[in-house]
C-alpha positions in Angstrom: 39.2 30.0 54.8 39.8 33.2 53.2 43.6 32.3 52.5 42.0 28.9 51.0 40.0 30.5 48.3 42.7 32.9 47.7 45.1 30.3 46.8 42.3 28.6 44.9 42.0 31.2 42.1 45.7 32.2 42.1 46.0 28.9 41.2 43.6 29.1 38.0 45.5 29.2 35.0 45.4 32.8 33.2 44.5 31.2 29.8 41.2 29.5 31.5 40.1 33.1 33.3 40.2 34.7 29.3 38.2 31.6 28.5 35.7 32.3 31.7 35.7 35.9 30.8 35.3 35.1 27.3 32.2 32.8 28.1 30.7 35.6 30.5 30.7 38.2 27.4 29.6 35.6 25.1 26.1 34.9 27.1 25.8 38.6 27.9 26.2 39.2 24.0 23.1 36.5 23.6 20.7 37.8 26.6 21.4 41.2 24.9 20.9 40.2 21.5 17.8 37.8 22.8 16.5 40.5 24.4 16.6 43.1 21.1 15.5 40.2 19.1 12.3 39.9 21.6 11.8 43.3 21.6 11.7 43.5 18.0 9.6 40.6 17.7 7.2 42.0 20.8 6.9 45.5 18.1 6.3 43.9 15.3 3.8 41.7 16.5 2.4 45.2 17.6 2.2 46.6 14.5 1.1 43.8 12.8 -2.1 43.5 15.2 -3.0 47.0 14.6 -2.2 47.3 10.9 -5.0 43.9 10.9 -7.2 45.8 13.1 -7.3 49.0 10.8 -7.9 46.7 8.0 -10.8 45.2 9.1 -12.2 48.4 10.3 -11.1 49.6 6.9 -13.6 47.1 5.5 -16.3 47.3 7.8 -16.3 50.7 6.4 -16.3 49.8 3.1 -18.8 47.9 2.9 -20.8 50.0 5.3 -20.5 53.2 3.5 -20.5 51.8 0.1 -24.5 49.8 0.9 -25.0 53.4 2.7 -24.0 55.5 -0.6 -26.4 52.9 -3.1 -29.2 53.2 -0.8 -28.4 57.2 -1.1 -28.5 56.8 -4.9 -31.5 54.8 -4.7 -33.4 57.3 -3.1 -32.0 60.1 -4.9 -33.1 58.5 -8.3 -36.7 57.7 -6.1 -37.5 61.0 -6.8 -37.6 61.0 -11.0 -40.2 57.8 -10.3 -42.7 60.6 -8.7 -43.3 62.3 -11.7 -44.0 58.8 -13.1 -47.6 58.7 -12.4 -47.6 55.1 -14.2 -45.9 54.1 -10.9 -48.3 53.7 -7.9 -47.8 55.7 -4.9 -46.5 52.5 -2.6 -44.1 51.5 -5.2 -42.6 54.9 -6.0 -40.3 54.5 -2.8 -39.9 51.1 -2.4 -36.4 50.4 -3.7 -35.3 52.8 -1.1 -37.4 51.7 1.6 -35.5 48.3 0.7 -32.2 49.8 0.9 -32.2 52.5 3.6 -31.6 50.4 6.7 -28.1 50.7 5.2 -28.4 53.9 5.9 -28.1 53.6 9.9 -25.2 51.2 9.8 -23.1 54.5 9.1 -24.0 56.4 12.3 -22.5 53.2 14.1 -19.0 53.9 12.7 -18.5 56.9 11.7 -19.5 60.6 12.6 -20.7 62.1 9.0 -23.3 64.1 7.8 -25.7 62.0 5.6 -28.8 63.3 3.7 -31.7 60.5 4.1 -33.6 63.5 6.4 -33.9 65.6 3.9 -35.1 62.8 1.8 -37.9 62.3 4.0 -38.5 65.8 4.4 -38.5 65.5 0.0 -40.9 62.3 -0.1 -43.5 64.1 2.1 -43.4 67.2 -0.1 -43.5 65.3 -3.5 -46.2 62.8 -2.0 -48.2 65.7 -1.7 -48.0 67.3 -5.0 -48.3 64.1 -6.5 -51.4 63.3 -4.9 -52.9 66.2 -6.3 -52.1 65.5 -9.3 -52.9 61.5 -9.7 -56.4 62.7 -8.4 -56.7 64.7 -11.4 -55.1 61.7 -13.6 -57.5 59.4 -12.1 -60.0 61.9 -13.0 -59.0 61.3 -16.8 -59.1 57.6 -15.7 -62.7 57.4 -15.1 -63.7 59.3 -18.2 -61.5 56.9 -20.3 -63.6 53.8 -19.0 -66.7 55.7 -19.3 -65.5 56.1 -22.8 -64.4 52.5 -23.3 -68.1 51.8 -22.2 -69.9 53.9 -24.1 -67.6 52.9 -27.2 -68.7 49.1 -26.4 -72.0 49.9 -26.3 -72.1 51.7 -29.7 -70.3 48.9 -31.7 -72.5 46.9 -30.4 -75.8 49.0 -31.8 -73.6 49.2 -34.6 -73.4 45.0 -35.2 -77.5 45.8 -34.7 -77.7 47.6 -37.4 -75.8 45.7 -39.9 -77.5 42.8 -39.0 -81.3 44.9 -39.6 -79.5 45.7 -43.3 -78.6 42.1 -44.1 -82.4 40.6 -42.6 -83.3 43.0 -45.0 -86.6 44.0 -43.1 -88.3 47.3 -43.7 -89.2 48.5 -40.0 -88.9 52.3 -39.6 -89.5 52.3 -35.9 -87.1 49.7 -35.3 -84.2 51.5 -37.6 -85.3 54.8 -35.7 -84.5 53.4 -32.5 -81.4 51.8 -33.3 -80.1 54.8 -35.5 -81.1 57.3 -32.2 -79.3 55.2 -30.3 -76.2 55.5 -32.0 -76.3 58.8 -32.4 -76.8 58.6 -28.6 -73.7 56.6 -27.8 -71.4 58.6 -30.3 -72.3 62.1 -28.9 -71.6 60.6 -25.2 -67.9 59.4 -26.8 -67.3 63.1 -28.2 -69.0 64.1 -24.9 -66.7 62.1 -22.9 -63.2 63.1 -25.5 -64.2 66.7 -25.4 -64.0 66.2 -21.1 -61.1 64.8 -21.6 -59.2 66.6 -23.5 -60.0 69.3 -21.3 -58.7 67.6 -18.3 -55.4 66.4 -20.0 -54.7 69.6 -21.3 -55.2 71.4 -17.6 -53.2 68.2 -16.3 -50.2 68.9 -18.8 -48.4 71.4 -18.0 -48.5 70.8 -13.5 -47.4 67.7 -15.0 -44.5 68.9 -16.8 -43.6 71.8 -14.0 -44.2 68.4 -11.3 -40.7 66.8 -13.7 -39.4 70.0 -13.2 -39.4 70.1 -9.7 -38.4 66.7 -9.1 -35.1 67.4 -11.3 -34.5 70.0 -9.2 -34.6 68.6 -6.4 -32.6 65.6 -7.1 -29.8 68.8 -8.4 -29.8 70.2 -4.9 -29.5 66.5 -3.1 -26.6 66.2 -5.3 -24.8 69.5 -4.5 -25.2 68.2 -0.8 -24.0 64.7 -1.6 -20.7 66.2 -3.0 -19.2 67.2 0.7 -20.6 63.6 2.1 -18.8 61.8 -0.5 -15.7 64.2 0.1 -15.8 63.4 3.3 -16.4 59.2 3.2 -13.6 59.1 0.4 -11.1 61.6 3.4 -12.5 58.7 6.2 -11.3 55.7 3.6 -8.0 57.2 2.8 -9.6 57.3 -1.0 -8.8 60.1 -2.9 -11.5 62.6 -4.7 -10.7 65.6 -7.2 -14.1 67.4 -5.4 -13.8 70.0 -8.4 -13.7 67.4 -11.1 -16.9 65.7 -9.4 -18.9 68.6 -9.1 -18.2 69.3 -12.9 -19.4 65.8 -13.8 -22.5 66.5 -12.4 -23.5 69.6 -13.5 -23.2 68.4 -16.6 -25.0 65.1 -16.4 -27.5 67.5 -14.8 -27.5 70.1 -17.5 -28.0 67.1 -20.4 -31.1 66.8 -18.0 -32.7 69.4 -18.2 -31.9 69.4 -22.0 -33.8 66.3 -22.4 -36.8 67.3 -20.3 -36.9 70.8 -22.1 -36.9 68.7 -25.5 -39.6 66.9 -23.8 -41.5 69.7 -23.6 -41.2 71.8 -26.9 -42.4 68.3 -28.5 -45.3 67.7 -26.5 -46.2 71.6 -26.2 -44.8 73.6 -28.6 -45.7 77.0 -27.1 -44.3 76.6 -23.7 -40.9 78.6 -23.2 -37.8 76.9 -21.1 -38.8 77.4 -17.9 -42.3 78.0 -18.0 
């Protein structure tokens, strides 16, 4: 049997063992080339998958960061309504009551320091102030509708008395009463401007200091907004000149202060920057 199979591939042509051999390096070539290719294919797919991956996380964060920073900014510019005492107190927050659930979609994602506790911390301390204070502008409130009352009720002894001049009848106890009573109704109106006055002019200037204060405030949050933002623009791949930033806003808040101190040399003339 041995001899057999011996004699079977001496008997093999030499050109058809280069074709065999040939044919055997040939498929090799293609497993190996096969093989590469699949490989490649196998790390590219790879790459692909994770470079999608990062860019939807990418996005997530985006978005996330980017409703997080508005409702930030809402609050921040919540503050400059407090000293609005036109605004009532449970609508001075409300756009950022509105927007700060954004705010907790960030701790989900990412691990960054964010300022909406010291907001809080803000609110409660300028809620307080400003209660004091809308008490006192209530205050003036009152006296202005006693004022509006007592001004109705003079007009109206006023019509009385024009209509006793056109009847043309001579009745000195009636034109006593009527001009007693008007004298009675004007002196409570100067009564009630003299209180007043008073009371807007003790108002003024916490009023003014009360601007003041919420300015200031809203400089500090931004000072601690600068390393936040450094560090969400760092997370997003987005870059920031920090220096160029912080610039910006000490400027925007110096034109501030400009305004308010404007503000106040206008409406009181005596009062010194800073007072």
């Amino acid at each position: 049997m041995p001899i057999t199979i011996t004699k079977f591939f001496d008997a093999i042509p030499a050109s058809l063992w280069g074709v065999v051999v040939g044919s055997f390096f040939s498929i090799a070539c293609v497993a190996i080339t096969n093989r590469a290719s699949d490989n490649r294919l196998r790390a590219q797919f790879e790459h692909e998958r994770e470079s999608k991956t990062k860019d939807r996380e990418m996005a997530l964060r985006k978005e996330v960061f980017l409703s997080a920073a508005e409702a930030v900014t809402v609050g921040m510019n919540s503050i400059s309504r407090f000293a609005n005492f036109d605004i009532p107190n449970d609508q001075v927050t409300q756009p950022y009551v509105e927007k700060s659930p954004a705010i907790s979609k960030v701790h989900v994602i990412a691990h960054t320091e964010t300022i909406p506790g010291r907001l809080g911390a803000l609110f409660v301390e300028l809620f307080a102030r400003r209660h004091e204070l809308m008490n006192e502008k209530n205050v003036i409130a009152i006296v202005d509708n006693q004022i509006a009352q007592f001004v109705k009720e003079r007009d109206r002894i006023l019509e009385m008395i024009k209509q006793y001049n056109i009847e043309g009848v001579i009745d000195q106890r009636r034109w006593q009463a009527l001009q007693d009573n008007f004298e009675f109704e004007q002196k409570r109106i100067n009564d009630g401007l003299a209180h007043r006055a008073q009371y807007a002019a003790a108002l003024q200037p916490k009023h003014l200091e009360f601007m003041r204060q919420c300015l200031s405030h809203t400089e500090q949050l931004g000072e601690m907004l600068i390393p936040v933002l450094t560090a969400v623009r760092r997370e997003l791949e987005l870059p920031l000149d920090e220096a160029a930033y912080r610039q910006a806003m000490v400027e925007s808040y110096a034109q501030q202060e400009q305004a308010i101190d404007g503000f106040i040399r206008k409406f009181t003339p005596n009062a010194t920057q800073g007072q």
